[in-house]
N, C-alpha and C positions, 0 to 999 in steps of 0.2 A: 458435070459436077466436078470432074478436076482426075488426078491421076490416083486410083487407087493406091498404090505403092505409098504414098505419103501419107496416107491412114494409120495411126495412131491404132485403131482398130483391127485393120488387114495385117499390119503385122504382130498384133495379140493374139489373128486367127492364126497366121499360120507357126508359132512357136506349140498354141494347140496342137498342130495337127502332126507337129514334131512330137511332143511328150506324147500324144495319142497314138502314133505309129508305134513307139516303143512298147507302148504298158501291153496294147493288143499282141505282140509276141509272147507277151508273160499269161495270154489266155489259153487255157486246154482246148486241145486238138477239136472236143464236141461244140466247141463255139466258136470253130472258127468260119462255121455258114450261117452262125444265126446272130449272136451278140456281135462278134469281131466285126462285119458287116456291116450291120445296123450303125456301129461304134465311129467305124470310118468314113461312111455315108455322112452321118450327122456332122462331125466335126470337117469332110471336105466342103459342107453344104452352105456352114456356118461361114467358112474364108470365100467361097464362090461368091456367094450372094452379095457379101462387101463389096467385093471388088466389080460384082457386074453391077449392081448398084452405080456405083461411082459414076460409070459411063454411059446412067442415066441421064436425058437432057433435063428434068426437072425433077427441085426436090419431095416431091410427090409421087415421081415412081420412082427413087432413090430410097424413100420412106417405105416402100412395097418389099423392096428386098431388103430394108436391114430388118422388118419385120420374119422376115422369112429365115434372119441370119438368128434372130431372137429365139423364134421356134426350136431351130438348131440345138443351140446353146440349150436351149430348157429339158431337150430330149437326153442334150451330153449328160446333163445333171440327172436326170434318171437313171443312166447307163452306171453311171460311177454309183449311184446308188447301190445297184444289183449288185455289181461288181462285189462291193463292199460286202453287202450279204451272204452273197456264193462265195467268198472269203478267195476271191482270184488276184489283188492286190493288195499292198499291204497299205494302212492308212498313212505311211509317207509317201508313197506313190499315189496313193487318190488326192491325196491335200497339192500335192503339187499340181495335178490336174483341175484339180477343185480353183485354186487360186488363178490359173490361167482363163479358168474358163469364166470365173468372176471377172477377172478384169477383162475379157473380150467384151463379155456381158456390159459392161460399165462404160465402156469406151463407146459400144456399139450407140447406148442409150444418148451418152454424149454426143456422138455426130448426129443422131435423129434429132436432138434436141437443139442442138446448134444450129440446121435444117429448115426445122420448124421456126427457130426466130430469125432467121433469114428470110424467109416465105412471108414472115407477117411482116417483115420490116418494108420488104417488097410489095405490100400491097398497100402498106401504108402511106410509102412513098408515091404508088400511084393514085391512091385519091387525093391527096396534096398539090398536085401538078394538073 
């Protein structure tokens, strides 16, 4: 599929997983085996998956892992939720996170979607010939 690194997406994950490294410092000591973890997991999971993605031979198990990177993304948004309720960040630190993790999210949707009308253009092309 081409070189991760030039994903618009891969590097929306990993500026995530920079604000996400930070905020998890600003978590109390009692979650640092249960939220912190979970928190780091999902957001390395979210940049992995892009990027192993990419050096998918086809956009159909390329599609398997941005799905996988989507999952991710959905569980960050949980996290920052909790976050929020257990009052462990303050809502300029979660908006910041919040906004990166939207636009991973958006980006991510865009190269699946870009993907997918490759794939049909691709098949349209071969019943034509």
């Amino acid at each position: 599929m081409g070189d991760f690194r030039n994903l618009k997406a891969w590097r929306e994950a990993k500026t995530l997983v920079l604000l996400s490294r930070n905020a998890i410092r600003k978590l109390p000591p009692e979650e640092r085996f249960a939220l912190a973890d979970q928190w780091r997991r999902a957001a390395y999971s979210a940049a992995l998956n892009i990027a192993e993605g990419a050096s998918k031979r086809g956009p159909r198990e390329f599609r398997r892992y941005l799905d996988t990177a989507r999952g991710s993304l959905h569980e960050l948004e949980g996290i920052f939720e909790l976050a929020r309720l257990l009052e462990y960040l303050s809502d300029g630190e979660l908006s910041a996170l919040e906004a990166a993790r939207d636009n991973c999210a958006k980006l991510r949707l865009r190269v699946a979607t870009e993907d997918d009308s490759t794939q049909r253009a691709a098949v349209r092309d071969s019943r034509t010939t």
